[in-house]
N, C-alpha and C positions, 0 to 999 in steps of 0.2 A: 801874594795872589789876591788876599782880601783887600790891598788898597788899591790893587789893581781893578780888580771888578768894579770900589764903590766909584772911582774915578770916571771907567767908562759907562758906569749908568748916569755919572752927572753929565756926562760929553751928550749923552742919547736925549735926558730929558731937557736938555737945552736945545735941541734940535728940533724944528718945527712937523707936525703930524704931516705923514706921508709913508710913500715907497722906501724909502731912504734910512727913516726912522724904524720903521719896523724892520729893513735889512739891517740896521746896526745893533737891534738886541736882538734878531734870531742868530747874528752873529757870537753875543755875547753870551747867552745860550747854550752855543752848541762850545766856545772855548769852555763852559764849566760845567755842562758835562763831559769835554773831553779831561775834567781833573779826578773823576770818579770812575775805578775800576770798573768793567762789565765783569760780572759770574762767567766762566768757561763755557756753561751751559748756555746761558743765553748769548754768545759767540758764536756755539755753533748751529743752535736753533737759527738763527738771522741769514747765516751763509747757508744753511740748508734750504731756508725761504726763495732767497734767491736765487738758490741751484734750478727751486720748482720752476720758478717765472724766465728762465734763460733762456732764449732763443728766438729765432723767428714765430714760431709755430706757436709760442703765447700773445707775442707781440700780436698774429696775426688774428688769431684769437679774440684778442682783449679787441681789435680797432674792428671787427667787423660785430661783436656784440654790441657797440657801442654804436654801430651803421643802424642794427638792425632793431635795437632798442628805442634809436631818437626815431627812426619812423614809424615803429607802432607806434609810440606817444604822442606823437601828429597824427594818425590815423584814430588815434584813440579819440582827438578831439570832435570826430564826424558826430558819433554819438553822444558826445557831449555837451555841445553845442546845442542840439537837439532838447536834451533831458534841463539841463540851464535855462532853454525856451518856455518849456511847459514851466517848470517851477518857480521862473521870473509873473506868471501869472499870477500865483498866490503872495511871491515876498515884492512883486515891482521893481525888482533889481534885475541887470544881468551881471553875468561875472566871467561868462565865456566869449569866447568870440572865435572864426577859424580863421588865423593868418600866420604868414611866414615871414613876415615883416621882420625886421631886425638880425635875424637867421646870421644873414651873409658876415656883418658887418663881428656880430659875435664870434663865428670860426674865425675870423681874420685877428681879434683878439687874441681868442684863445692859440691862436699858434704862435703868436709873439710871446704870451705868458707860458706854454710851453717851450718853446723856446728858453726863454729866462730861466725857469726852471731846470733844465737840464744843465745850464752852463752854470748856476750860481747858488740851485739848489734854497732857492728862495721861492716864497709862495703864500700869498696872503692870506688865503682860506685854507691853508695845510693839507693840501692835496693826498700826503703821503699816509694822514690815518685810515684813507679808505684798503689800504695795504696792509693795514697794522703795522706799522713800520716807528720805529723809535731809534734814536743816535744810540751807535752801539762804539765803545771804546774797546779798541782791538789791540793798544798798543803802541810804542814808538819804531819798533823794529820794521826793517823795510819789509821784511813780510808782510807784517802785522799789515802794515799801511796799503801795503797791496790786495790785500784781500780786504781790508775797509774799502778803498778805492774801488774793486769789484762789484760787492754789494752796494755801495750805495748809487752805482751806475745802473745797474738793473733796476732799482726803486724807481730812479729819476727817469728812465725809459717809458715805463708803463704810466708813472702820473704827466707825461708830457706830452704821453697819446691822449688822455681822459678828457684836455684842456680843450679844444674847438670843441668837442662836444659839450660841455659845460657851458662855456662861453656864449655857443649857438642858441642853447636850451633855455640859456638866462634872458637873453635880450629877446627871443621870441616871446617871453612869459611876461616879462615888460611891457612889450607893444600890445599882447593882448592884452594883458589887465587896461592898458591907458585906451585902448579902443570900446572897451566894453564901459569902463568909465562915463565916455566921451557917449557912446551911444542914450545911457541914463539920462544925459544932460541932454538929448533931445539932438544931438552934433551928430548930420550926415555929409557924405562927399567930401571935398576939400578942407571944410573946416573941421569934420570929425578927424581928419590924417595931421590939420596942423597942430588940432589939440593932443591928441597923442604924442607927434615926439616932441612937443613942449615941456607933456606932464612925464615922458621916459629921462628926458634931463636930469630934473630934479623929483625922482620917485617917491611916495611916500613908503615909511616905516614896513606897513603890510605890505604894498609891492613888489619891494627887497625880499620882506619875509618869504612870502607865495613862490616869489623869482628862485629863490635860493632850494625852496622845495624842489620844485621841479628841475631845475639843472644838478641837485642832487642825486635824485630820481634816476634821469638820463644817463648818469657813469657810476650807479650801483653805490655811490656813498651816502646813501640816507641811514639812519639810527633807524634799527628796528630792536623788536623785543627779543628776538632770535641772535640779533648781536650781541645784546645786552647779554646772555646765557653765556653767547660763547667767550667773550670779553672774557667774565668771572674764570673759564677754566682757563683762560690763557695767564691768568695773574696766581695760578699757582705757584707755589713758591717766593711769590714776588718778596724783595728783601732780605733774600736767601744765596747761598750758596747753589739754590736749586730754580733761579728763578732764568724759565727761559723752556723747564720743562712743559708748561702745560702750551705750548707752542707745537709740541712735536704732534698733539693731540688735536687740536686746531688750529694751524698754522696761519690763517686768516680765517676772520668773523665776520669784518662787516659788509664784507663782496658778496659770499655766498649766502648770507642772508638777506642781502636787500635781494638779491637775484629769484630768491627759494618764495620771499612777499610776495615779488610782482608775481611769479606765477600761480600763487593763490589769485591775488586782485585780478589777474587778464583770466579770470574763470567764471562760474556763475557765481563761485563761492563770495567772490569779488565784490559780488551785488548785493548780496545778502551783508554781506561784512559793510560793508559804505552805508545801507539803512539802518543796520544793529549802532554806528558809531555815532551816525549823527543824530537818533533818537536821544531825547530828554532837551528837558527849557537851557537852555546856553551852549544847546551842543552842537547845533544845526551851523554845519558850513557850508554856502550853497557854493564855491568855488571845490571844494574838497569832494563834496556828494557828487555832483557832476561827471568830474571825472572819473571817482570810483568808479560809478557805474556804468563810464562810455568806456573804462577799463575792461569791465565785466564781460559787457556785449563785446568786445575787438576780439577778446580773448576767445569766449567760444563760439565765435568764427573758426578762429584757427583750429582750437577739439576738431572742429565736425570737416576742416580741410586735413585734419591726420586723417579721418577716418579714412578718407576718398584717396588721399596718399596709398595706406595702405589695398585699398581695394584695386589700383593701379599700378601696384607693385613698384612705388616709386619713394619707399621708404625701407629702411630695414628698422628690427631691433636687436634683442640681444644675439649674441653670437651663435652659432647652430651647434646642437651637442652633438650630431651626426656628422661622419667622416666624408661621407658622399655628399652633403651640404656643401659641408666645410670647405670641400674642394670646389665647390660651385661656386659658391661666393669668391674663393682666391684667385677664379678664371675670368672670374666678373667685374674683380677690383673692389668687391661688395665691403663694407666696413661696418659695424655695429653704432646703431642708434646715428645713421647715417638718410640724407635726403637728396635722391638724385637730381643734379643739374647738370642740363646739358649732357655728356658724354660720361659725367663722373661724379664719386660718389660723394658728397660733403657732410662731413661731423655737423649737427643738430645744434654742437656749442655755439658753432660761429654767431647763427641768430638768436643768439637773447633768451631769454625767459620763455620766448613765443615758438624756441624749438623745442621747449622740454612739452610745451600744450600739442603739438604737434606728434610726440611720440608718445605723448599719454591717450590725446585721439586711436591712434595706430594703436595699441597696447588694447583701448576696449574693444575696438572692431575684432582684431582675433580673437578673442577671448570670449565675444559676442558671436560669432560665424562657429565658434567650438560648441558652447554650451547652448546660447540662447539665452543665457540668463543675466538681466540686465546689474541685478547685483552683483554675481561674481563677475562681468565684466570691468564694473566701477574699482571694485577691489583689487584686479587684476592691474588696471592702468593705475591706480593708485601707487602699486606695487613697482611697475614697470616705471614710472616715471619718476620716482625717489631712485633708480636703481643709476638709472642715464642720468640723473641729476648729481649724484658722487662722483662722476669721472672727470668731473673738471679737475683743474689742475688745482684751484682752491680748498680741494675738501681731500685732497693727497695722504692727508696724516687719518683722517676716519676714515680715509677705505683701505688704507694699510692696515691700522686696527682691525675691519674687518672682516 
């Protein structure tokens, strides 16, 4: 096996950088961890994972957060394009711009590389940690292989939906950085349009970098600090006979925390956060601040359109403790932490981060029309909107806990 292995690393590093290259050691990769036991427990942690994510109704789930996500963050650039304006007065830069340029050309990507993805389970930027997801050895036996075969079809499903979003998110973020460029340089009309996709060719460093933030962003796989927590409890046991337990506890981290971020950021809190970051000498990022803050403002729009929801009776939240309710809602088709469209009632998840502002709006209005009192209203919606924000299917193992 060991001269096996050093053989086909000498086959890969003779092989010229590319697609190809990197598919022939994440091949060689996954043959060596398939020579290394999985713990029992972390077997059935993985196949319980994917029991959560199975079906249409996550599928459905995941591809319209992902609808309702990338157009806040195009809506989000209205006001930050704005805030970019003012602040390019003091630094003489811009670093915003509002365009949709590259959009198309990205989803058409991205569906080829999901595509690829799902047939080959290959994937350059490793789509699957935003899953927490790791090669799990189940076995030679045809069961065994059957249910590897299982789960790793469900992983490959969800990260090959994430893919046009991504892809979209990247190449818009591209064209704007080479637009807002091009504008510094004094390039309007025609030659600002050729200098941009000239300079989206061949990107710089930062570009990439920026690009990569934000199509991060868009399918909920950016690193936050909140990941980082839940990371450490998922690696209990690790090295152990026991490792795979701290999974049941937080079965994914980095979804429902980049998700739990932005709906701090799309708040006021959001505003305040983006001034607090970029204060001090080397801290100031006038691409970063920007959008915090046109974060900020999109977001509580949305607060103040729960309120008006709820006032219209075209929200619900949590389920009613009375029985004469109870049956009203079951006549009505009503659903908890639900927002009426059309004729019917729709789960809050499907929209993103921008539904949980939404039923946190609703949450203070009642709580405001009961007391009057603007703090226990805050507190209330605070309350109400941590509660709707656990029932996603991502936070399954802490609200079993509690």
């Amino acid at each position: 096996q060991a001269g096996n292995i050093v053989k086909q690393m000498k086959l890969i590093a003779d092989m010229p950088d590319g697609i190809e290259k990197a598919k022939s050691f994440q091949k060689l990769q996954n043959d060596i961890s398939d020579l290394v036991p999985s713990p029992l427990i972390k077997k059935i942690a993985t196949v319980w994972k994917a029991g959560l994510l199975t079906g249409l109704k996550t599928s459905g789930l995941n591809i319209f957060a992902n609808i309702s996500h990338s157009t806040t963050e195009i809506i989000k650039d209205i006001p930050a394009v704005a805030v970019d304006n003012v602040t390019s007065l003091f630094t003489g830069v811009r670093t915003k711009t509002l365009t949709f340029k590259g959009t198309g050309g990205g989803i058409q990507e991205g569906f080829e590389k999901g595509w690829r993805y799902f047939t080959t389970g290959f994937d350059e930027r490793n789509i699957a940690q935003k899953l927490d997801y790791k090669r799990v050895n189940f076995g030679k036996s045809a069961i065994a292989r059957g249910i590897q075969k299982y789960e790793e079809i469900i992983f490959k499903i969800l990260g090959s939906e994430d893919q046009p979003f991504y892809y979209g998110a990247k190449a818009r973020s591209l064209y704007d950085q080479a637009l807002a460029q091009g504008k510094n340089l004094g390039q309007t009309g025609q030659d600002l349009a050729d200098f941009a996709n000239d300079l989206v060719k061949t990107p710089t460093d930062d570009m990439l970098k920026y690009a990569a933030i934000d199509a991060e962003t868009v399918v909920f796989q950016n690193k936050t600090a909140l990941s980082e927590v839940g990371g450490a409890i998922q690696k209990i046991g690790k090295g152990t006979q026991a490792e795979g337990v701290g999974e049941f506890i937080i079965p994914f981290s980095r979804t429902p925390s980049a998700v739990a971020t932005q709906i701090v950021n799309y708040s006021p809190i959001g505003i305040v956060k983006s001034i607090v970051e970029n204060i001090g000498k080397g801290k100031f990022d006038q691409r970063l601040f920007a959008q915090g803050v046109g974060r900020g403002i999109t977001g509580t729009a949305f607060l103040y359109l729960g309120t008006k929801l709820f006032d219209s009776n075209l929200i619900t939240l949590d389920f009613p403790s009375g029985e004469r309710e109870q049956k009203l809602w079951e006549l009505e088709g009503r659903k908890p932490n639900s927002i009426k469209i059309g004729d019917k009632w729709r789960t809050i998840q499907s929209l993103g981060p921008v539904g949980n502002l939404l039923i946190v709006g609703a949450h203070f209005q009642r709580q405001f029309k009961e007391t009057g009192s603007v703090t226990s209203s805050m507190s209330q919606a605070l309350v109400g909107g941590a509660k709707s924000f656990t029932e996603q299917t991502f936070l399954q193992g802490i609200r079993s806990l509690s």
